[in-house]
C-alpha positions as CSV (number, residue, x, y, z in Angstrom):
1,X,-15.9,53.5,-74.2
2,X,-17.7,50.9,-71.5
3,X,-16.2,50.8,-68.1
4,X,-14.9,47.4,-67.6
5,X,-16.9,45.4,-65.2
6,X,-16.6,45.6,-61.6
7,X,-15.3,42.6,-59.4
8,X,-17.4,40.3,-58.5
9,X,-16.6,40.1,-55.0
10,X,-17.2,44.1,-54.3
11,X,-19.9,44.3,-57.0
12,X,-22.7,46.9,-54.8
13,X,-26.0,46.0,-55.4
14,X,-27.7,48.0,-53.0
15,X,-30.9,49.5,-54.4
16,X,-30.3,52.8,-56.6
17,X,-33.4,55.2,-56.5
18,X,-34.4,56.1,-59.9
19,X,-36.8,58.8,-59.7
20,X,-35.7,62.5,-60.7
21,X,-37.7,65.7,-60.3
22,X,-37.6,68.6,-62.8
23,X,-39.1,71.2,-60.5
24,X,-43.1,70.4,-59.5
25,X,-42.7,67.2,-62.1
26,X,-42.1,64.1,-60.6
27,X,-40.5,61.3,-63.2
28,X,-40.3,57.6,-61.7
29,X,-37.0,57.5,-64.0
30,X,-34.7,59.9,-66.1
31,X,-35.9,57.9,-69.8
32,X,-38.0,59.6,-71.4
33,X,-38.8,59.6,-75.6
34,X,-38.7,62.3,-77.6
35,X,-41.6,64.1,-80.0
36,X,-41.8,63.3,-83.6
37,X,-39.6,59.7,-82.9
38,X,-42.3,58.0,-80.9
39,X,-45.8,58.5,-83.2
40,X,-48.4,58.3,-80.6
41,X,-46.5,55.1,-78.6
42,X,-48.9,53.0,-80.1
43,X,-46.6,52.3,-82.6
44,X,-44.2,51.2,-80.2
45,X,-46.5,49.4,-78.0
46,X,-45.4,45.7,-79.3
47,X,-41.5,46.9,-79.1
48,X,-41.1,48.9,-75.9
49,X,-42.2,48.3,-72.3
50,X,-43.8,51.5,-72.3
51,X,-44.9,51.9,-68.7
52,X,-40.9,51.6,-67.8
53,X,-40.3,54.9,-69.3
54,X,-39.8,58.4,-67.5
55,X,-42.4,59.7,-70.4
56,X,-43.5,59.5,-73.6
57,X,-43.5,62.8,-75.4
58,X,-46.0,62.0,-78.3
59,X,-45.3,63.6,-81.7
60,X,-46.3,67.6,-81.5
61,X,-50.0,69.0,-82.3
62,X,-51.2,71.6,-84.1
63,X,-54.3,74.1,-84.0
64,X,-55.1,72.8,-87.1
65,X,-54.7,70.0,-89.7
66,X,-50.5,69.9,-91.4
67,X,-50.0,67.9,-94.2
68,X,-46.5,68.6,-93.6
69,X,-43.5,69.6,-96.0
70,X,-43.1,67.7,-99.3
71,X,-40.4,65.0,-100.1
72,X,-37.6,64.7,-99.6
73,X,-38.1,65.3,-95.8
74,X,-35.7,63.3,-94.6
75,X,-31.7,62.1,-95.6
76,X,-29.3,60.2,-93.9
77,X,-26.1,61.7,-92.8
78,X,-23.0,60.4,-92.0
79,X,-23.5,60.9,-88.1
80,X,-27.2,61.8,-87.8
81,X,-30.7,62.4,-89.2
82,X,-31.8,65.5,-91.5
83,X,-35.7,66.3,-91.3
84,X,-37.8,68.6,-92.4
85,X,-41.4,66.7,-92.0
86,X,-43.0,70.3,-91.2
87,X,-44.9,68.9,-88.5
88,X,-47.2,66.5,-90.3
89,X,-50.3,66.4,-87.6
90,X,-54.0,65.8,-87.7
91,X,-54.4,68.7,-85.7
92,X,-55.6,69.5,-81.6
93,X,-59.4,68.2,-82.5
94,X,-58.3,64.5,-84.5
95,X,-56.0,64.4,-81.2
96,X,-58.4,64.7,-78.5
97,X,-60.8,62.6,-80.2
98,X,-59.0,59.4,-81.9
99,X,-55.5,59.4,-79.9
100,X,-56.2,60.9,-76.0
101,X,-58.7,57.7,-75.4
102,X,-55.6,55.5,-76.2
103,X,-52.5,57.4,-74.6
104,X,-54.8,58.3,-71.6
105,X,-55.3,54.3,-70.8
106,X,-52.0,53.7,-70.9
107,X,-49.8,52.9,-67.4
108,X,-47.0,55.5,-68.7
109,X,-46.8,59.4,-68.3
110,X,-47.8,61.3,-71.7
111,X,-45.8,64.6,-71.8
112,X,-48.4,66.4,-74.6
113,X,-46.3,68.5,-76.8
114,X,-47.6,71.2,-78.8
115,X,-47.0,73.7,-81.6
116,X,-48.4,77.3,-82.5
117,X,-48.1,79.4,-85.7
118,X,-49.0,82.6,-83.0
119,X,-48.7,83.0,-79.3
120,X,-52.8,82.9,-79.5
121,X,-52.5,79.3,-80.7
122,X,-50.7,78.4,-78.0
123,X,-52.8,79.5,-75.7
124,X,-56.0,78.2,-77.7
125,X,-54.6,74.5,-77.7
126,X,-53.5,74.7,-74.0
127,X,-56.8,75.8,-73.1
128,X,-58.5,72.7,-74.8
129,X,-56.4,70.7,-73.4
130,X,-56.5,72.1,-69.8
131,X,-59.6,69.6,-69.2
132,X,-58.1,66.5,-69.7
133,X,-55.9,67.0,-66.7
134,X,-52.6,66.2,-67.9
135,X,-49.3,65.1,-66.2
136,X,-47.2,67.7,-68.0
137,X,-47.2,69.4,-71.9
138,X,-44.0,70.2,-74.3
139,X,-43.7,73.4,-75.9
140,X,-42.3,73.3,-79.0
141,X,-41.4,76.6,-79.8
142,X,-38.0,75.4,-81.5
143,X,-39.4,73.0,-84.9
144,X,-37.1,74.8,-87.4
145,X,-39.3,73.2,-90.6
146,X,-42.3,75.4,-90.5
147,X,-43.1,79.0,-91.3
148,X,-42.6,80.9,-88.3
149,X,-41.8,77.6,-85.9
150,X,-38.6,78.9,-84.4
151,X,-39.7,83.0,-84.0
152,X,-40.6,82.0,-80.4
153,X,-37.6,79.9,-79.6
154,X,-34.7,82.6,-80.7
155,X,-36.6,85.4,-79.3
156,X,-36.2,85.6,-75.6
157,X,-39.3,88.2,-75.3
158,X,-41.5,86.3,-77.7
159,X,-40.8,82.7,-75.5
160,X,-42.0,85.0,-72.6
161,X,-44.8,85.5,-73.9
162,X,-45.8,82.1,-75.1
163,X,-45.1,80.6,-72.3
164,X,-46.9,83.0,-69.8
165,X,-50.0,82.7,-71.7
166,X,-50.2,78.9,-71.4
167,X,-49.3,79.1,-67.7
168,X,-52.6,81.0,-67.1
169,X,-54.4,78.9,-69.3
170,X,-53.3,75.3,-67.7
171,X,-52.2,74.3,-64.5
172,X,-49.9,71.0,-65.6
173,X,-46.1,71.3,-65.6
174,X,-44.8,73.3,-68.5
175,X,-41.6,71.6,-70.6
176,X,-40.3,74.4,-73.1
177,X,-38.4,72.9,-75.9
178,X,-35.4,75.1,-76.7
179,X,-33.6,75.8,-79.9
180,X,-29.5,75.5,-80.1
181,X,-29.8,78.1,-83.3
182,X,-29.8,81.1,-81.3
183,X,-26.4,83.4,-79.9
184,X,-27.4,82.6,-76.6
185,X,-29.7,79.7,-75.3
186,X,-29.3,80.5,-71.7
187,X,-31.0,84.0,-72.5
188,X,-34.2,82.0,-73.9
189,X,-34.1,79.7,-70.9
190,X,-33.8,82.4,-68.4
191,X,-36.7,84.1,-70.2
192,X,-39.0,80.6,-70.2
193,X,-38.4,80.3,-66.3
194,X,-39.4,83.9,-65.4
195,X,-42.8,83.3,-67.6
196,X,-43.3,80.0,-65.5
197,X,-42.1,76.9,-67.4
198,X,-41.0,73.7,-64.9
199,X,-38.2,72.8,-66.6
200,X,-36.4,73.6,-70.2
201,X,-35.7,70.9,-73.2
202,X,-33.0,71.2,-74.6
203,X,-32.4,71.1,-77.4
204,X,-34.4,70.9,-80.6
205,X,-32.2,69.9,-83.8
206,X,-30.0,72.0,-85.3
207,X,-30.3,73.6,-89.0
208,X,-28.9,72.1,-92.0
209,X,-28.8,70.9,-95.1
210,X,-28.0,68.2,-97.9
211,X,-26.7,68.9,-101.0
212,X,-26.8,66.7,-104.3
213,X,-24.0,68.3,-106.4
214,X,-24.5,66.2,-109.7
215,X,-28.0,67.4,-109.8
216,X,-27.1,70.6,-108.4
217,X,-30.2,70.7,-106.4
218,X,-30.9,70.6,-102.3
219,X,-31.6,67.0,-101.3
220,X,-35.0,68.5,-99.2
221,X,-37.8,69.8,-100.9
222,X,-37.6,72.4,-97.7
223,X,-34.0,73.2,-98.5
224,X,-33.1,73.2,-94.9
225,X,-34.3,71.2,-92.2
226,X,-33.0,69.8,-88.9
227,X,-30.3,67.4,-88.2
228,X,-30.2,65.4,-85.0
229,X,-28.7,62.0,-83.8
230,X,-24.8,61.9,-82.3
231,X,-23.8,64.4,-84.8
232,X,-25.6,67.2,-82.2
233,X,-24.6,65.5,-78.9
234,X,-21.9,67.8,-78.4
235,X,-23.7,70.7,-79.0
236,X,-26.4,69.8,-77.1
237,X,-24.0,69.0,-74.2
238,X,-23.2,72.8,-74.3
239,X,-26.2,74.1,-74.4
240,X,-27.4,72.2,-71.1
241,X,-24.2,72.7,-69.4
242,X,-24.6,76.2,-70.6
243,X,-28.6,76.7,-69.3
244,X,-27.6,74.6,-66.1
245,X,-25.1,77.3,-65.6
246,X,-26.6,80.8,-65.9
247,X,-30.2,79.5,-65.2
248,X,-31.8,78.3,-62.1
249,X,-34.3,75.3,-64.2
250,X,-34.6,71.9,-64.1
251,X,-33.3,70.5,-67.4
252,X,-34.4,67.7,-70.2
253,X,-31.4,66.9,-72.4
254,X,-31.7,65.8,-76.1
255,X,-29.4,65.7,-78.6
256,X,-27.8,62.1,-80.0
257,X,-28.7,60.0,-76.4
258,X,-28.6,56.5,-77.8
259,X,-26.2,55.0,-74.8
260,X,-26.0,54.9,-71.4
261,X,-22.6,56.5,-71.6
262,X,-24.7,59.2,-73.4
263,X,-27.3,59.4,-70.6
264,X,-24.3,60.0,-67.5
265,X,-23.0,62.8,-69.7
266,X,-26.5,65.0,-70.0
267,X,-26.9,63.5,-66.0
268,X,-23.5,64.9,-64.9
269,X,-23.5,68.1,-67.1
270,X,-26.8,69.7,-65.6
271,X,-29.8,67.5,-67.1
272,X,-32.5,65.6,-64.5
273,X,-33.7,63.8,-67.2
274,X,-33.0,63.1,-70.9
275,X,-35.0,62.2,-74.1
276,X,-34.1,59.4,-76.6
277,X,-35.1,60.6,-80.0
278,X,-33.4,59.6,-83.5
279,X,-32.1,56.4,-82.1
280,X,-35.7,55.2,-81.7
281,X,-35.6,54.8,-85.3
282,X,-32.8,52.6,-85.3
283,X,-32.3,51.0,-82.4
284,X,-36.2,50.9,-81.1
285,X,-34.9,48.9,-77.3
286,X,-31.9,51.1,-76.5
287,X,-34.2,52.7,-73.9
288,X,-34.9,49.6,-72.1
289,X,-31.3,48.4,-72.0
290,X,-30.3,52.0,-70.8
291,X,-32.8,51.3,-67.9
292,X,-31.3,48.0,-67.4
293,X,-27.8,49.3,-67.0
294,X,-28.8,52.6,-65.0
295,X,-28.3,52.0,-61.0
296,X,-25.0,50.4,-61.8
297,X,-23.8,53.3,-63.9
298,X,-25.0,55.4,-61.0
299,X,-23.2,53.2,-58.5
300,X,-19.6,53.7,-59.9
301,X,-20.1,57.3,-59.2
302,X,-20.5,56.7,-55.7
303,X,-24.5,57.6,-55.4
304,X,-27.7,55.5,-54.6
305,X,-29.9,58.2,-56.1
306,X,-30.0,59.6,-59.7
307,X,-30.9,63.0,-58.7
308,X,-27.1,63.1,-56.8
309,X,-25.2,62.5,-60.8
310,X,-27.1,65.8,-62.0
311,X,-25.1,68.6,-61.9
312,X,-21.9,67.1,-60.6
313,X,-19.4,67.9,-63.8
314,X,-15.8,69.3,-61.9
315,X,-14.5,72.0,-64.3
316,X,-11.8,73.3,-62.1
317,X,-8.4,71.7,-61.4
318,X,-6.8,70.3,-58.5
């Protein structure tokens, strides 16, 4: 529920400082868009104000070429989005040559993310990318709709190792997209921050499925895919209260943000920053208004600066 507005007469306006940082990475604001929502922002660039954004994450790339899963790959749920596109990409080479020239002109941060059957293709696609001196890259080592996708994300020696060998290969800031279908997600977030990653993302959707009964079939050609939008908010609550917790790294929360109320929540339970993701679809402004509302939000709390709400969720009594 929206707070009711404050009285005039004590209404604070006194400037609130917007800018959050998720270890070395330095975000001029906490709004950022989330991978596989946003296409390359050109898609969005006659809809959003894309320079106001924290970061654009553009949808994930691939060593080589996907055509992606076949149809159905997505259904509508009641509370939320089923997917299994398979990480439909023209691969690391279409990427640096046709869409680089175009995100790299723009006057908004591009968070890179990328995707590896193998630990070696990781590695092989941070190390062409290593030259075009990026602000930061996305590991997605959570995308539970392709052979092997989530190995690395529910395996806390496997992320190591991922993740260490792209820190020797580039030098930007290292996001590591985590998966909320494991026992333990702080394990696999304690394991990315000894190997070197900035700051963790979490979470990546969570497995399910759609059934039609009548034809007794699955709804998804994949048979399972990933369901995000508010259905997943709470669980992805838990997982970043969870990582914020037991693990010393800066956090990205995602996971049914569509509201500022949404936002405070990731803010207060451990998150520096959060992504927008399946509300893009269908609410494309709801990160500009959420911008537009911010530094009040942050005022009723009592703080001037953004990075002051992170973290600050009281779980005892008194």
């Amino acid at each position: 529920m929206e707070p009711s507005p404050m009285d005039a007469s004590c209404k604070d306006d006194s400037p609130v400082d917007l800018n959050v940082s998720l270890g070395r990475l330095r975000l001029k604001n906490p709004i950022l868009v989330a991978s596989g929502t946003f296409g390359y922002a050109k898609e969005m660039a006659d809809i959003v104000d894309l320079p106001r954004l924290g970061g654009i994450v553009p949808k994930t790339i691939t060593r080589q070429p996907r055509p992606g899963n076949a149809p159905w790959r997505t259904v509508e749920t009641a509370a939320g989005l089923l997917n299994a596109i398979g990480l439909d990409n023209d691969g690391i080479d279409y990427f640096v040559e046709s869409h680089w020239p175009y995100l790299k002109e723009l006057r908004a941060d591009i968070i890179v993310s990328i995707a590896g059957k193998s630990e070696q293709d990781f590695v092989y696609l941070a190390e062409r990318l290593a030259p075009l001196g990026l602000f930061a890259m996305e590991l997605n080592v959570s995308c539970p709709n392709v052979s092997g996708g989530i190995d690395f994300g529910t395996d806390p020696n496997a992320c190591f190792r991922v993740v260490s060998g792209v820190r020797k290969a580039i030098d930007c800031p290292i996001l590591t997209k985590l998966t909320p279908n494991v026992t333990s997600i702080a394990t696999v977030a304690k394991a990315a921050h000894e190997a070197g990653t900035d700051a963790v993302t979490c979470i990546n959707t969570v497995l399910g499925m759609a059934i039609d009964w009548r034809k007794q079939k699955p709804m998804l050609a994949n048979i399972v895919g990933g369901l995000s939008g508010p259905a997943i908010k709470p669980i992805a609550l838990r997982c970043v209260y969870q990582v914020a917790k037991h693990v010393s790294v800066p956090i990205v929360g995602v996971g049914g943000v569509a509201t500022l109320d949404d936002v405070m929540e990731f803010l207060v339970a451990g998150a520096s920053a959060v992504q927008i993701g399946t509300a893009n679809y269908y609410d494309p402004l709801a990160s500009m208004r959420i911008l537009d509302a911010l530094p009040d939000a942050v005022r009723q709390l009592g703080k001037h600066r953004v990075q002051d709400v992170v973290g600050t969720l009281q779980t005892t009594s008194h």
